[in-house]
Structure formats: structure tokens, C-alpha cells
N, C-alpha and C positions, 0 to 999 in steps of 0.2 A: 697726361703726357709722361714718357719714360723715356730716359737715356742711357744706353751702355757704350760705356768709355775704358780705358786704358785694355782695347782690343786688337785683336788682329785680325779685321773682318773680311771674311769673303765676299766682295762684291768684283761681279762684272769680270768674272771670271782671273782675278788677282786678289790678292790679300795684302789689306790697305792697313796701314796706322795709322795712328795721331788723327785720329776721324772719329767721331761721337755719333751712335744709330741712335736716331729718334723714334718714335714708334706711338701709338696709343695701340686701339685692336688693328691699326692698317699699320705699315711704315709708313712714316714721313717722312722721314728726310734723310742726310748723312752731310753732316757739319765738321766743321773745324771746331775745334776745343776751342770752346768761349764761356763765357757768361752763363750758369744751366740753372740760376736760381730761379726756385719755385716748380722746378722740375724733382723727378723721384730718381734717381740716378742709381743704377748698376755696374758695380766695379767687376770687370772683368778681368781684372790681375793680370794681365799679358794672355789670356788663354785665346783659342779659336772661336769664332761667332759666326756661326754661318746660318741658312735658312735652316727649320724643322725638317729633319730625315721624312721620308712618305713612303710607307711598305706597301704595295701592291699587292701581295701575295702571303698573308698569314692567317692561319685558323684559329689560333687561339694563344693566351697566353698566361699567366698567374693562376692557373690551373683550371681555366676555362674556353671554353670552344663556341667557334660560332652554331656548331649543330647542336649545342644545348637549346636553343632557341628560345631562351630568357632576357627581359632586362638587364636583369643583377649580370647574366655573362657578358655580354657588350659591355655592360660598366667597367666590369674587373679585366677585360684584353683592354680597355682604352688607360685604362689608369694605369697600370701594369705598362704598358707604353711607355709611357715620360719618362721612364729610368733608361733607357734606351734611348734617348733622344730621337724618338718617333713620333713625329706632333698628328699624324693623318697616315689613315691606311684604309685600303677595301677590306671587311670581312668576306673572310672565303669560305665558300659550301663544299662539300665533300660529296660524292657519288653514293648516295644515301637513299632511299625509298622518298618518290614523289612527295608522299604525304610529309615523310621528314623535310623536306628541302623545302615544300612549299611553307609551313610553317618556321623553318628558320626565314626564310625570306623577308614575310611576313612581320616576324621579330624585327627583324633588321627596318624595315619599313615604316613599324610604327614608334620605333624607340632610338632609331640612331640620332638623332636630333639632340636626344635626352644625355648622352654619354658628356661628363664632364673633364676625361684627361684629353688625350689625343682624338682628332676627328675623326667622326667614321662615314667616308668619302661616298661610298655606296658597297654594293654589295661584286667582287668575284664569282663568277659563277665556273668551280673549277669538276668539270663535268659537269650531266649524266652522260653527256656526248662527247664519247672517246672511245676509242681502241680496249676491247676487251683484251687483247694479247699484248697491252701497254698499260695497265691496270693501275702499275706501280702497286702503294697503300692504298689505292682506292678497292671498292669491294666489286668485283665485275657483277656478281649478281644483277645489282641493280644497274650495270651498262645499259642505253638505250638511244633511237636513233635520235634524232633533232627535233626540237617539240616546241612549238613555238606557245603549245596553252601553257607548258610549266612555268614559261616566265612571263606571259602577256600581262600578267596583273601586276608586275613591278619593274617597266620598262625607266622609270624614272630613274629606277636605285640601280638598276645592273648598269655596272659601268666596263665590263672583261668576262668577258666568256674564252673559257678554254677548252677546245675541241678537237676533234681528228677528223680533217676534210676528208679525206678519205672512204669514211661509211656514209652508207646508202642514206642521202637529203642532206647530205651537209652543203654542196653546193647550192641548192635552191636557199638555203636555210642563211647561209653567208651572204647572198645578194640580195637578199629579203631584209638582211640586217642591215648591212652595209647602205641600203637604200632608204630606209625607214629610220635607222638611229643611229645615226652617224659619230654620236657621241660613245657607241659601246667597242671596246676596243676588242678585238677578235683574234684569238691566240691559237697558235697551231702549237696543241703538248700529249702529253698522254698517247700518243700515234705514233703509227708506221708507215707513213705515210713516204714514197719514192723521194726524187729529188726532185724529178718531173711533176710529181704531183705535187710536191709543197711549191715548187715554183706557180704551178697554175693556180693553187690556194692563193697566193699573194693578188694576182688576176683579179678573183672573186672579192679580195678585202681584205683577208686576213693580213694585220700587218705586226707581226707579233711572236715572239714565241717564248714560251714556258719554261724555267728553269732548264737551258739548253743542255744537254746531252742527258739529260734524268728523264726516265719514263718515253724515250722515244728509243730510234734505230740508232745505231753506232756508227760513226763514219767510219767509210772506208773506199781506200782508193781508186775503187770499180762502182761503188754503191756509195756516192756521199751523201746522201740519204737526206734527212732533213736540216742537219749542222751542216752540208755542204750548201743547201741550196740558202740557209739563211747568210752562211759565209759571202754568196753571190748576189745577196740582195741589199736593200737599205732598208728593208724590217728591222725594229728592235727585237732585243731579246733579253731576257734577268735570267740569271744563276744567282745559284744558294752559295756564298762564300762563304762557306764552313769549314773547309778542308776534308771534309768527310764525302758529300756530296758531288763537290771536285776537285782536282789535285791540283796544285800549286801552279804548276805547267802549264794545266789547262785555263785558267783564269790569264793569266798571261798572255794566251797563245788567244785568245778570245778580246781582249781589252784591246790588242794591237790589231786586231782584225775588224774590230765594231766603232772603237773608238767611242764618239757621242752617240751611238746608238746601242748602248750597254747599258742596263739599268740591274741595279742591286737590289735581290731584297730577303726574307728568310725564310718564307714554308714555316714556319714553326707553330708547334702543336699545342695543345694546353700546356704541357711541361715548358713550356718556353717561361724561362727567370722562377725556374723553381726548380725543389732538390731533382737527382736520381733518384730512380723507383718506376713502378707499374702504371701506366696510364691507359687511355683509350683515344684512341684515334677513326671517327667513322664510325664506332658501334665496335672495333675490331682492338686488342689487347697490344700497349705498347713497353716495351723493355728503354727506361732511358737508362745509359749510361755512358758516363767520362765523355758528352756532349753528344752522345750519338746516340739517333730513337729508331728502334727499329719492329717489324713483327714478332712473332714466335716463328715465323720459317727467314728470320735474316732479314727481310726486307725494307729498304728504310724506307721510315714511316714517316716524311718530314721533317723539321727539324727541332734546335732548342736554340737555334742562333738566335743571337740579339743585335740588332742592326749596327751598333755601334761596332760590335766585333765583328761584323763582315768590314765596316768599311779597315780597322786595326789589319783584320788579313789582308787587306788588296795592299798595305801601304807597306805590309812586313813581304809580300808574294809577290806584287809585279812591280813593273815601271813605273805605272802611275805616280803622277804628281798629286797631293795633299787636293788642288783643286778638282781634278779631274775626279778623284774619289768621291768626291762631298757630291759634287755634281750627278753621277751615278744615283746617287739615290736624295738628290734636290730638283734639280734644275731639272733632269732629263724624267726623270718620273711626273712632272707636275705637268710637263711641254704634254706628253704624253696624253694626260685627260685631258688637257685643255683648262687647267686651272690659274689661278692668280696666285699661283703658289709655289715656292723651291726658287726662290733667289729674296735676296736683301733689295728691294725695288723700291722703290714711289709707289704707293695705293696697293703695294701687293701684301696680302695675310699677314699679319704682326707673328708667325711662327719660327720662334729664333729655340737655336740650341746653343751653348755655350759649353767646350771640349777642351781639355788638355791635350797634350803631340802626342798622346797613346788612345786619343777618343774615348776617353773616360769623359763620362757625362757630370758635368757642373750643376747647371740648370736645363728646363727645358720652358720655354714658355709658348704661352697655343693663345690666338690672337688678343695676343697683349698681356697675358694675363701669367704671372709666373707660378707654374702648376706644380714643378720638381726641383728641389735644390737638394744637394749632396750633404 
């Protein structure tokens, strides 16, 4: 058993004192400062203590990628994690050649189990199915329509497919999901997809969207395209809070629109928590620098955000309150898969991070176990 005291915990959507988090790998409890002998005690110095961050949406990190499709990569983005206060995230695939995909998958399948920093939840599947003329960094080459053999053999692990209802079998292909694995969360990104037609996606399942206003159509006031229709709905949707990706404004103008149905996360590429310089993205050459990654023709390429610093941007850029943020990328990210995870709870994942009021990371620990300290 462990105890972290002299905190300022997030639970239950307020930030409690003079309370002691109990925990081993589950939480137990949340006590009055008493009696804690024989217990292992963690002084939290007055800092924040809320659940482990959960990224949905990143490729790689410490200079490796989920498309390498090794152990040692999986090790190195999970450990690479904990400095970021990221205790759990999906590895995401890129629009790569079946064979590559299928063997990243594969990777992911037989070794995510194995990774010792932050968990690795299951697998993104971000493409092959999407919008050739919405490509973003992905390589349209390999675009193609809805395939239900490239992922049949790891229905377990895909937990978010990102797609563009729009091309020819995405319908059949979303109701097929939607009916069969109810646990895979179905994302409308990478498209061009109407307003009409993302409203009727939502019909089919899709309850979801991809880094909003990146790699899809632009809103506008005759054509509010696919941001107007998720505007109109109670689908979630994650943006990249990098300030690169999007502007200040627009994170604002989206938080006060979505509220608890905003979830944070970063796209980030192998360069993610590592210097400026030349990377690869997909198979495809990336330029980082001064935090922005992009092609050899401009194009950004994902990012190099680190979780901690999206949530630093939302609390220095919008309204949000200190809960609200954390929440973004705890609570609402975990509600989302359906997990026992992103809050301070009874029985819920011992995944605690431990922050200063500029979300600098302290510790990070991953159930029960304390894996990063500063």
C-alpha cells in the first residue's frame, strides 16, 4: 500500500486538500490525514495529483514510431511517455502498405502487454480509409476503400479507426462495425465529407472526430462542413493543442462549443521529446523545428507536442478551469473506451501523475507503481 499526501487532488471533478490517496495497483481509498504507519508515503509538496494523462492519438515518441513495428519501438514510445505524464495511450498506424500495417498491428498484438512505462491500450487505426484529397502527412498512394480483412485478425487490439464515410463501403463498413464491435470507437478525419454527410455518418456510428479542423474541409458559413456538423452534434472530438496546429481562438472557440465532449491529445511523431532535426514520418521525410514538424512541401507532418504542454496551452489560451483541462485528457478520454481509468476513484487503475501549476511533470506512476520522477 502507498499514500500521497500534502496534495491537491483532483477528484470528482474539484480539487480536494488535507486528503491522503491511498492506492496499491487499484485505488483504494481517499482518507483524512491519520495514522499511515507501515504504509510507503509520497509527499506531494502542495503540487496537483490527478489521474495518468491517456493519449488517443500518437505515432511515436523518443525517436521511435509505431510503423517501425518492433518491440524495442513500443518500449521506447511507452517509456518516453512517463516524462509527459502519460500513463496509457493507443499506438497509431499510419496509411502505409497493407503489408506494413499489417505487421505493425501484429507488433502491437503480440508485445503491447510487454511495454513497462505507460500502457499501451490497443491499437488507432488512423487510415488506409480516408480521403485521398484529405491525405494531410499521410501517403495517398496507399489510400484505399474499407477492408474489413486488414484488420479481421486484431479485432481485440483496434480500439479507433479513423475514416472518411464518404468513400465508396464506408457505410456498409461503419454498420458492420458499429454492430459487431461496439467497443471500436469510429472517427470521422482525414475527409471531405458535407455537413449532411457527417451528420448521417453519426446515424451509422461514427461518434467521433480526429484532430478537428486538421486534414478535413474548413468551415464556412454556406458549407459548415464537417466542424459545423460536429458543432451540431454530441460526438466527441481531440485537437492537437500545439498552437501550430491550431490557434489560440480556435481551441477556445471549440472548448466553449464541446465542453465535456473535447478530448486532448498530440499526433506526435518519433521526434516527439527529442532534439530538432530530420525525421520520418510514414516512410516520408520530416523537418522538425522550433516544435513544428512538417514535409519537404510545408505540410505538417504531426506533431512533437507533449501532453503536458497541450494541457499548459489550454490553461495559458482558453477559459478553461485547471479541472476541466485535466479532464480533457483523463476522465473524458478513458469514459470514451470504456475504461476503469482517468479519475482518482475506488477500484479504478492506480495511474496517478503528480504536476506543478505550469504541468510540469513531478512523477508519473502506472498501476501503483512509480515509473518517472523528476
Amino acid at each position: 500500500m502507498k499514500a500521497i499526501r500534502n496534495a491537491k487532488l483532483l477528484i470528482d471533478d474539484k480539487i480536494v486538500e488535507d486528503k491522503v490517496l491511498l492506492f496499491d495497483h487499484k485505488i483504494v481509498n481517499i482518507v483524512e490525514e491519520s495514522d499511515l504507519t507501515g504504509i510507503e508515503i509520497i509527499d506531494a509538496r502542495g503540487a496537483y495529483v490527478s489521474a495518468g494523462f491517456i493519449d488517443l492519438h500518437i505515432h511515436g515518441s523518443g525517436g521511435a514510431d509505431v510503423m517501425d513495428a518492433t518491440p524495442d519501438a513500443l518500449e521506447t514510445i511507452s517509456s518516453t511517455l512517463l516524462q509527459t505524464g502519460t500513463t496509457s495511450f493507443l499506438a497509431t498506424t499510419m496509411t502505409m502498405s497493407s503489408e506494413a500495417i499489417d505487421k505493425a498491428l501484429q507488433n502491437i498484438q503480440l508485445h503491447a502487454a510487454k511495454v513497462s512505462g505507460a500502457t499501451l491500450l490497443g491499437i488507432h487505426l488512423e487510415g488506409p480509409f480516408i480521403n485521398a484529397e484529405k491525405h494531410g502527412a499521410q501517403d495517398r498512394t496507399y489510400v484505399q476503400p474499407p477492408n474489413m480483412a486488414l484488420i479481421e485478425n486484431y479485432m481485440n487490439e483496434v480500439k479507433m479507426i479513423t475514416l472518411a464515410p464518404e468513400i465508396a463501403g464506408a457505410e456498409e463498413f461503419v454498420k458492420r462495425l458499429t454492430e459487431a464491435y461496439p467497443h471500436i470507437i469510429l472517427s470521422i478525419g482525414h475527409s471531405d465529407a458535407s455537413y449532411e454527410e457527417s451528420q448521417e455518418s453519426f446515424t451509422w456510428g461514427i461518434s467521433h472526430a480526429t484532430h478537428l479542423f486538421n486534414a478535413m474541409n474548413s468551415y464556412h458559413h454556406r458549407k459548415p462542413g464537417i466542424v459545423g456538423a460536429v458543432f451540431d452534434s454530441d460526438v466527441t472530438c481531440d485537437m492537437i493543442a500545439d498552437l501550430v496546429h491550431t490557434h489560440p481562438s480556435t481551441l477556445e472557440l471549440v472548448q466553449r462549443v464541446k465542453k465535456e465532449k473535447l478530448i486532448l491529445i498530440t499526433d506526435a511523431m518519433r521526434a516527439g521529446c527529442m532534439k530538432c532535426g530530420t525525421y520520418d514520418l510514414g516512410g516520408r521525410r520530416v523537418e522538425v523545428n522550433e516544435g513544428k514538424a512538417v514535409l519537404d512541401d510545408g505540410t505538417l507532418a504531426g506533431s512533437v507536442l507533449k501532453m503536458n504542454e497541450a494541457l499548459s496551452n489550454m490553461k495559458k489560451h482558453t477559459s478553461m478551469d485547471l479541472v476541466e483541462i485535466v479532464n480533457a485528457a483523463t476522465k473524458i478520454p478513458a469514459a470514451k473506451l470504456g475504461i476503469a481509468k482517468g479519475e482518482l476513484r475506488e477500484g479504478y487503475d492506480a495511474d496517478i501523475v503528480i504536476f506543478d501549476e505550469n504541468f510540469s511533470i513531478i512523477s508519473t506512476i502506472v498501476n501503483g507503481e512509480v515509473k518517472y520522477k523528476r
